[in-house]
Backbone as JSON Lines, residues from 0, in Angstrom:
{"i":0,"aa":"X","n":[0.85,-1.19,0.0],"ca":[0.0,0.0,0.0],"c":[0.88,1.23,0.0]}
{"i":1,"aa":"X","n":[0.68,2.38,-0.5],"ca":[1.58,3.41,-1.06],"c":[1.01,4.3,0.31]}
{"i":2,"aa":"X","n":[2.07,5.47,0.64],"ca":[2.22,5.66,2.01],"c":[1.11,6.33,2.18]}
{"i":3,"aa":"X","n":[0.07,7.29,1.21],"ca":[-0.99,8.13,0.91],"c":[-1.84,7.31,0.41]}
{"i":4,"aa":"X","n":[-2.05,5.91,0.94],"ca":[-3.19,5.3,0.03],"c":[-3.86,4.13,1.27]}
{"i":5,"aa":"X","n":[-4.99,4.11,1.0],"ca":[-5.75,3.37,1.9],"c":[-6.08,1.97,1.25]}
{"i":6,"aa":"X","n":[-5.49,1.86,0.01],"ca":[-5.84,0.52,-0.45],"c":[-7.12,0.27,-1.16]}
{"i":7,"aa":"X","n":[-7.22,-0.84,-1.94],"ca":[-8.71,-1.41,-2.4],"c":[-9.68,-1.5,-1.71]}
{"i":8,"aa":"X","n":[-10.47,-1.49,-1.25],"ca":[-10.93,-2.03,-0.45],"c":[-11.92,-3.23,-0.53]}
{"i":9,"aa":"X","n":[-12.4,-3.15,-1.36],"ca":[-12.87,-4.17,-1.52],"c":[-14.61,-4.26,-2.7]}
{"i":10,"aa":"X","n":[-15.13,-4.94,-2.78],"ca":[-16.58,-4.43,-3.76],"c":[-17.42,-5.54,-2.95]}
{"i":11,"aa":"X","n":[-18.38,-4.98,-3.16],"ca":[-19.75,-6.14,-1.94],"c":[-19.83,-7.14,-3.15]}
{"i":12,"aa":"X","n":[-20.24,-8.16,-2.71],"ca":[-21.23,-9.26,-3.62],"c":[-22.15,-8.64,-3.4]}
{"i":13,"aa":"X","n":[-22.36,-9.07,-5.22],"ca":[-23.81,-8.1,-5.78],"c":[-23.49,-6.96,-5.93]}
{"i":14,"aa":"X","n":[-22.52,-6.04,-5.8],"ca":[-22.4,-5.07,-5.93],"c":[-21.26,-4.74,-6.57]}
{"i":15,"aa":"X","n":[-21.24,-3.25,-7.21],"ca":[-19.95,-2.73,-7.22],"c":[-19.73,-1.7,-6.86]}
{"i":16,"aa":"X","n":[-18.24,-0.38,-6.93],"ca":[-17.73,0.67,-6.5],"c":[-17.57,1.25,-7.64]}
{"i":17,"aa":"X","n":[-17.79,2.57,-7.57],"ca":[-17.4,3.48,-8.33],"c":[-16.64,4.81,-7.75]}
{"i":18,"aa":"X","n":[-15.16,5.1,-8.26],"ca":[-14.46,6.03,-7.85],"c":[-13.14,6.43,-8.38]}
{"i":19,"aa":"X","n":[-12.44,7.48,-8.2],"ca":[-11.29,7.68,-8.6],"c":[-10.39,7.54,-8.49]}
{"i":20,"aa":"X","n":[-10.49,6.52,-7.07],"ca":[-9.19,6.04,-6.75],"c":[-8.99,5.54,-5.04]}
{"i":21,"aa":"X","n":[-7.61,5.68,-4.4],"ca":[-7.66,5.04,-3.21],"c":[-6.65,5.54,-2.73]}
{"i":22,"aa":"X","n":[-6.39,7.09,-2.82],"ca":[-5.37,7.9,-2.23],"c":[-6.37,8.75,-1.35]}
{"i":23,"aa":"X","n":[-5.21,9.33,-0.27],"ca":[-6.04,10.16,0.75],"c":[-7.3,11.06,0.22]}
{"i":24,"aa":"X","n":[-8.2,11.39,0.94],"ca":[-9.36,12.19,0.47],"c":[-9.95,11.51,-0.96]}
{"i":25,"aa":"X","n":[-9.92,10.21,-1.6],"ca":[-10.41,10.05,-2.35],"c":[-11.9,9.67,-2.06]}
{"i":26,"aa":"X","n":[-13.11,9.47,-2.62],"ca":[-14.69,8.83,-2.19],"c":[-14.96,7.55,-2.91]}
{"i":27,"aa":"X","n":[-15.43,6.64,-2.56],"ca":[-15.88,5.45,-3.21],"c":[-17.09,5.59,-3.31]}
{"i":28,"aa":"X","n":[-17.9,5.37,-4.1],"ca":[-19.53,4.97,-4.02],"c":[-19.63,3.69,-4.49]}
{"i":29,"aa":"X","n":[-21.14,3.05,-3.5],"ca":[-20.85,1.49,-3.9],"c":[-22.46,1.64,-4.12]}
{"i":30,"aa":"X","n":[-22.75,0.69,-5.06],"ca":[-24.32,0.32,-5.62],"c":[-24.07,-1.21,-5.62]}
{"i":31,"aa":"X","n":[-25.53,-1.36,-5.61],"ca":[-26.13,-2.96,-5.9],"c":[-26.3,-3.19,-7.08]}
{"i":32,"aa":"X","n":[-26.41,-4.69,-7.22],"ca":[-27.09,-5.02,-8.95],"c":[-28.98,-4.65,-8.42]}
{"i":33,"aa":"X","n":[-29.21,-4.51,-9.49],"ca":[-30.35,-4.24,-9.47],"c":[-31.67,-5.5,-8.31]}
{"i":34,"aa":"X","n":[-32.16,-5.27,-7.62],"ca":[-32.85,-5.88,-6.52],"c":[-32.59,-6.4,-5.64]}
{"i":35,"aa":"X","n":[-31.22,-5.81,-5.27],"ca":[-30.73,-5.68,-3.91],"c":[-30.47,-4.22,-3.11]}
{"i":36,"aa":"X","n":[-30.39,-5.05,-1.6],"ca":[-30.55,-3.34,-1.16],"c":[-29.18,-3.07,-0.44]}
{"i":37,"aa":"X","n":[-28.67,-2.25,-0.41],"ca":[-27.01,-1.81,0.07],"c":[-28.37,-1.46,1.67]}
{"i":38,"aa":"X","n":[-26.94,-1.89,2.41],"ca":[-27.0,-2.37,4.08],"c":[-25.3,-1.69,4.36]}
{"i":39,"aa":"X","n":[-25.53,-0.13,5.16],"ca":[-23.76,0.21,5.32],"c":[-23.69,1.77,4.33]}
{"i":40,"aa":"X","n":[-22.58,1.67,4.8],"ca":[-22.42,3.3,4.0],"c":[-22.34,3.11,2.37]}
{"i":41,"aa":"X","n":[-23.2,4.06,1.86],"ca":[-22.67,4.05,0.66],"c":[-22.01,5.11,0.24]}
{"i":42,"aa":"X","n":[-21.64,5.72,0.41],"ca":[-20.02,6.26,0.27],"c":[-19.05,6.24,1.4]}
{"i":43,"aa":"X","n":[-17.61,6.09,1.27],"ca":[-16.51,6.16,2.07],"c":[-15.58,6.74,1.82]}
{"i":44,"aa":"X","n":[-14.53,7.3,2.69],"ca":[-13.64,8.12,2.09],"c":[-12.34,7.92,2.7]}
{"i":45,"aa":"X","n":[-11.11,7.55,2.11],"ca":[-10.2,7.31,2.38],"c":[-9.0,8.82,3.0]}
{"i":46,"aa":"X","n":[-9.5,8.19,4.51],"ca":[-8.69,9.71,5.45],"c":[-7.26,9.68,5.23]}
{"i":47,"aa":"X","n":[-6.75,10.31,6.04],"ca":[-5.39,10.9,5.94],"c":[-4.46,9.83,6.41]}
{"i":48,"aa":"X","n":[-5.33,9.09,7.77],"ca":[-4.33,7.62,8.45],"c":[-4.7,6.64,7.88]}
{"i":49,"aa":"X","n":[-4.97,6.9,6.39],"ca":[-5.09,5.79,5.53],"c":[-6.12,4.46,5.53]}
{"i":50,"aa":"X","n":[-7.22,5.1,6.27],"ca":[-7.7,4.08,6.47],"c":[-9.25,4.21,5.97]}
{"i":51,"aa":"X","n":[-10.17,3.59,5.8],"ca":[-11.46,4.19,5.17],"c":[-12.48,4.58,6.14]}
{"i":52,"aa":"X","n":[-13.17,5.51,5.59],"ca":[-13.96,5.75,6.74],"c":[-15.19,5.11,7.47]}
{"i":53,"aa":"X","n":[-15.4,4.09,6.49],"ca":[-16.06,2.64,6.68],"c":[-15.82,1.57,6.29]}
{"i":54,"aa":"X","n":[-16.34,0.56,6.74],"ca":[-16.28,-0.76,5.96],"c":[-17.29,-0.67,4.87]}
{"i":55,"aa":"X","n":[-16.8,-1.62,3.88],"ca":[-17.67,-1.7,2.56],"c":[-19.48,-2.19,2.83]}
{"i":56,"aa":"X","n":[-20.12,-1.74,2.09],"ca":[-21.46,-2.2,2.82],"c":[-21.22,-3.26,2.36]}
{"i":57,"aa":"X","n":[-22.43,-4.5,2.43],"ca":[-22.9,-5.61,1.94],"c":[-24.3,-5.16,0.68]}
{"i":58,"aa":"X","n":[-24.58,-6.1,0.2],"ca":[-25.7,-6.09,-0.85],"c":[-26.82,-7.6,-0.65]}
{"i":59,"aa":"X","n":[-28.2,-7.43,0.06],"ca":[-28.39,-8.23,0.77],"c":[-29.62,-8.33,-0.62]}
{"i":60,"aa":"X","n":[-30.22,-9.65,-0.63],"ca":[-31.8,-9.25,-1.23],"c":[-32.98,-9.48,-0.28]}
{"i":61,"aa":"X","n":[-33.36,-8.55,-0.17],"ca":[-34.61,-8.05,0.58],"c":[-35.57,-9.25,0.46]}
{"i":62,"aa":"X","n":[-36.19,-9.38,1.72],"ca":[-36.94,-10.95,2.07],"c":[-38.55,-10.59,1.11]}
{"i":63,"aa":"X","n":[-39.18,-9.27,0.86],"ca":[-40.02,-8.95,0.2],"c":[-40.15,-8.25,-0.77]}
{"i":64,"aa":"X","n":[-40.57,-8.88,-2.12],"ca":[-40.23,-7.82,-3.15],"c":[-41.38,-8.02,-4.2]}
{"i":65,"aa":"X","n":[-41.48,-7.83,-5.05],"ca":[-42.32,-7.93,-5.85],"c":[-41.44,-7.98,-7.5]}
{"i":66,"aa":"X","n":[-41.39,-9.01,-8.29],"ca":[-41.15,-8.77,-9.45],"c":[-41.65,-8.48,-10.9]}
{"i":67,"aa":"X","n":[-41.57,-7.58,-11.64],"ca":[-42.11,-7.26,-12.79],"c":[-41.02,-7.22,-14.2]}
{"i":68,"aa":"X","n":[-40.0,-7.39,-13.83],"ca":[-39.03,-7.48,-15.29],"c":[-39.14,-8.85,-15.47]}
{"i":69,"aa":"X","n":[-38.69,-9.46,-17.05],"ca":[-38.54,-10.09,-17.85],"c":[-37.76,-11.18,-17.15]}
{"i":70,"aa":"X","n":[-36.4,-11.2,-16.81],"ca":[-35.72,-11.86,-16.24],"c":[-34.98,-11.42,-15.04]}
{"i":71,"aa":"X","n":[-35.22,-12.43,-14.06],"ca":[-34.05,-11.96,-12.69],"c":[-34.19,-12.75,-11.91]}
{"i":72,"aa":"X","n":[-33.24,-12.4,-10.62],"ca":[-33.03,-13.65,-9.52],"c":[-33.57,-13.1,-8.62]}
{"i":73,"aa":"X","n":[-33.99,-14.55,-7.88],"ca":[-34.4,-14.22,-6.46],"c":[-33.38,-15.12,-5.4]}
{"i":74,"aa":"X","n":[-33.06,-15.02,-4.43],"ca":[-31.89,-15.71,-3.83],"c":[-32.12,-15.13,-2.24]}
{"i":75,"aa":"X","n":[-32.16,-15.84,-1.08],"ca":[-32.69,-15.9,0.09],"c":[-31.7,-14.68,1.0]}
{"i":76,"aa":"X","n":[-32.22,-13.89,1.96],"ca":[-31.38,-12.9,2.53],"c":[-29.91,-13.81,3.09]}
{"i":77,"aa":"X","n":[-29.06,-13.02,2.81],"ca":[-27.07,-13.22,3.54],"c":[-26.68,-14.6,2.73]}
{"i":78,"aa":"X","n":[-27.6,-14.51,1.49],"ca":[-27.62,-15.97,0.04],"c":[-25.69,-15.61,0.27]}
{"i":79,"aa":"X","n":[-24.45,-15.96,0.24],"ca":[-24.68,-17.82,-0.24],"c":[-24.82,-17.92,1.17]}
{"i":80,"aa":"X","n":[-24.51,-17.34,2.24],"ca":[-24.41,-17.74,3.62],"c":[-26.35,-18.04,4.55]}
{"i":81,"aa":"X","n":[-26.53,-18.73,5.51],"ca":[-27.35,-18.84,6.39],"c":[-28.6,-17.55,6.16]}
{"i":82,"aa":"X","n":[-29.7,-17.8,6.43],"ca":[-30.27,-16.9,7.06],"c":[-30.71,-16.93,8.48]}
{"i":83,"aa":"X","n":[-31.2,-16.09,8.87],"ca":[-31.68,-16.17,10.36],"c":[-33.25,-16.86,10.35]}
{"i":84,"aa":"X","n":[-33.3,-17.0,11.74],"ca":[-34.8,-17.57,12.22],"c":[-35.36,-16.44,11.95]}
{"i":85,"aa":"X","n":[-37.38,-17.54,11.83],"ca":[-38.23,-16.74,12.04],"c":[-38.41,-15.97,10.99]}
{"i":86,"aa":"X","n":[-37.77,-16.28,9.76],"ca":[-38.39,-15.61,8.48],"c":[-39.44,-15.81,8.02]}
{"i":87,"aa":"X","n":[-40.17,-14.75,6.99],"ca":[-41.21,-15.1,6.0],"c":[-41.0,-14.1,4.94]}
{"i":88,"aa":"X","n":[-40.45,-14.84,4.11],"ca":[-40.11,-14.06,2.88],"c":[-41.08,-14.48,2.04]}
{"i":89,"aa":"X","n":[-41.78,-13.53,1.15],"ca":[-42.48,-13.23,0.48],"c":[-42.37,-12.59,-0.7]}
{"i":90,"aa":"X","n":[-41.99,-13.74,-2.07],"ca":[-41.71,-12.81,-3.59],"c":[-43.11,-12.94,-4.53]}
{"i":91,"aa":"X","n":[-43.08,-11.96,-4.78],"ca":[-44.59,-11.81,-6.11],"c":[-43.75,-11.85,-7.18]}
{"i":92,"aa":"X","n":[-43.8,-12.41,-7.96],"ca":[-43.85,-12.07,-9.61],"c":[-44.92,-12.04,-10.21]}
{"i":93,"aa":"X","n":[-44.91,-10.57,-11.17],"ca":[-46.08,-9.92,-11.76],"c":[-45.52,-10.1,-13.04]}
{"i":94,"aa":"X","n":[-46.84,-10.78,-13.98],"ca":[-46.28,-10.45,-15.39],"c":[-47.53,-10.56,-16.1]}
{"i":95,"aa":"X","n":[-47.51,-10.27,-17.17],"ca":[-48.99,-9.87,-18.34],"c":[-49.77,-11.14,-18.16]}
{"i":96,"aa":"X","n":[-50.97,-10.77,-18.16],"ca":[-52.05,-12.16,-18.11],"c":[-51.64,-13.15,-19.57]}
{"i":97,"aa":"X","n":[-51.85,-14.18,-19.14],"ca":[-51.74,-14.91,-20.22],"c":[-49.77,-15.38,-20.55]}
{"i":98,"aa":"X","n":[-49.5,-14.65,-19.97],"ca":[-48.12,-15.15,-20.26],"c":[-47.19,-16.12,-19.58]}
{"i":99,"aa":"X","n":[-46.39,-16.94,-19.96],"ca":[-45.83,-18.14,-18.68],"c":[-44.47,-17.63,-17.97]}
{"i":100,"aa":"X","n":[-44.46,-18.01,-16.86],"ca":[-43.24,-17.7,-15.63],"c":[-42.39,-19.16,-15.47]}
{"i":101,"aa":"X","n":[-41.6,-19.18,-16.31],"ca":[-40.49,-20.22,-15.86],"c":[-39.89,-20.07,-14.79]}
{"i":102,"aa":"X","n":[-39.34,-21.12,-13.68],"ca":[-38.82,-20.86,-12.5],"c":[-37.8,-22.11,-12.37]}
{"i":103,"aa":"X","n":[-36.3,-21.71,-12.52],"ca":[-35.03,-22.26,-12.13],"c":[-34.22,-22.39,-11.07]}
{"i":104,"aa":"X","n":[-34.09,-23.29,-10.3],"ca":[-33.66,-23.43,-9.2],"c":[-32.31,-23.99,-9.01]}
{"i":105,"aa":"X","n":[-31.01,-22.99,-9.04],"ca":[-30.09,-23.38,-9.23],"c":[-29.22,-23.88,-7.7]}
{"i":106,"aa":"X","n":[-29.91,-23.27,-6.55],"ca":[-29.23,-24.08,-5.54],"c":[-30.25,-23.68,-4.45]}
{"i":107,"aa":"X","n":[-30.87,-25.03,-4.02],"ca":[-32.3,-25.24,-3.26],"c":[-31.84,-25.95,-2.12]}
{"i":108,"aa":"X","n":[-32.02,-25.76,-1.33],"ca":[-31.86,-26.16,0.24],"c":[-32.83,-25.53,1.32]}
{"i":109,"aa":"X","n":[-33.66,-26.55,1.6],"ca":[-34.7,-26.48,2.95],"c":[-34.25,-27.25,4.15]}
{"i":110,"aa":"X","n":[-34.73,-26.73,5.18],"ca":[-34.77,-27.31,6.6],"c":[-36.29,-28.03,7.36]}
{"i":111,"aa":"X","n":[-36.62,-28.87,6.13],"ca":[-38.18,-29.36,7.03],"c":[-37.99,-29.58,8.71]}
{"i":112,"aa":"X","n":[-38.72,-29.39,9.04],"ca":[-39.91,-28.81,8.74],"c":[-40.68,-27.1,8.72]}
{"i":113,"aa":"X","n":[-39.31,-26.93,8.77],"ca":[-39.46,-25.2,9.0],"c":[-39.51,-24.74,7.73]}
{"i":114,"aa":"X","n":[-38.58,-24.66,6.8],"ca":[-39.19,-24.37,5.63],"c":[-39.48,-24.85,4.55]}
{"i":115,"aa":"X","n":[-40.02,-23.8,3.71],"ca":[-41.35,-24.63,2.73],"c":[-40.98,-23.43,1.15]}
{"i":116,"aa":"X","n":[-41.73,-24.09,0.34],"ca":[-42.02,-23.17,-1.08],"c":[-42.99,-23.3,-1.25]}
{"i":117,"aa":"X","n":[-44.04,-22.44,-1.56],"ca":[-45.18,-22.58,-2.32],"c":[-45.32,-21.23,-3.77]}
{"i":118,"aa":"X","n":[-45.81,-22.1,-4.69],"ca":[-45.68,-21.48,-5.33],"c":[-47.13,-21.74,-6.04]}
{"i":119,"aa":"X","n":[-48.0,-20.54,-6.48],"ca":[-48.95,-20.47,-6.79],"c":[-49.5,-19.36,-7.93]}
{"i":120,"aa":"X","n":[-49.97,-19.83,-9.0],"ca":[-51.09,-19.01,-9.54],"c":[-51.99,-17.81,-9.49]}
{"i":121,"aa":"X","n":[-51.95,-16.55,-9.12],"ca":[-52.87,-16.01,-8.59],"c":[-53.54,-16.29,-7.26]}
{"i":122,"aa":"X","n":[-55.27,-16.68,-7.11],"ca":[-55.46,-16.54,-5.8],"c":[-55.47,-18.44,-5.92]}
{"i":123,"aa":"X","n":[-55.13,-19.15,-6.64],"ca":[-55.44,-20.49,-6.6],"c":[-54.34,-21.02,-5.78]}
């Protein structure tokens, strides 16, 4: 690390940084991919004792959401790691009547009897 520089610091999963650099007084801004929510500062600034003025946020996906684009993921809050007890996450996908919702499940893991998927039709 250069004697005026606080280093990389790092980019969230799911996310990235945008900035000019990683010398004193420089700012990072960090964003999510789209349907996640930044948890933590989103900007930081690399002080004078070289160090940042936060830790990098995380990029979590929100236990309730509702979907309406074409294609995207849904993936369980602190995904690849654990979630906590006592959840109820709740995703809608909305899309034009008449049209079909494919659903891919690229890494599925339940804890019966606690949790469950249901997946349904409208009010059926």
């Amino acid at each position: 690390i250069d004697k005026e520089s606080c280093g990389d610091p790092g980019t969230p999963l799911y996310g990235f940084q945008e900035g000019s650099g990683f010398l004193n007084g420089n700012v990072l801004r960090f964003e999510c991919q789209f349907g996640f929510e930044l948890i933590g500062e989103r900007m930081i600034t690399c002080q004078n004792n070289n160090q940042w003025s936060a830790n990098i946020p995380m990029c979590i996906f929100p236990c309730f959401s509702n979907f309406t684009a074409a294609v995207g993921t849904v993936l369980s809050p602190d995904y690849p790691e654990g979630y906590g007890n006592n959840l109820n996450c709740v995703w809608i996908i909305i899309s034009e009547p008449g049209s079909r919702i494919h659903l891919a499940f690229n890494d599925f893991d339940l804890e019966p009897p606690y949790d469950f998927l249901t997946v349904k039709d409208g009010d059926q």
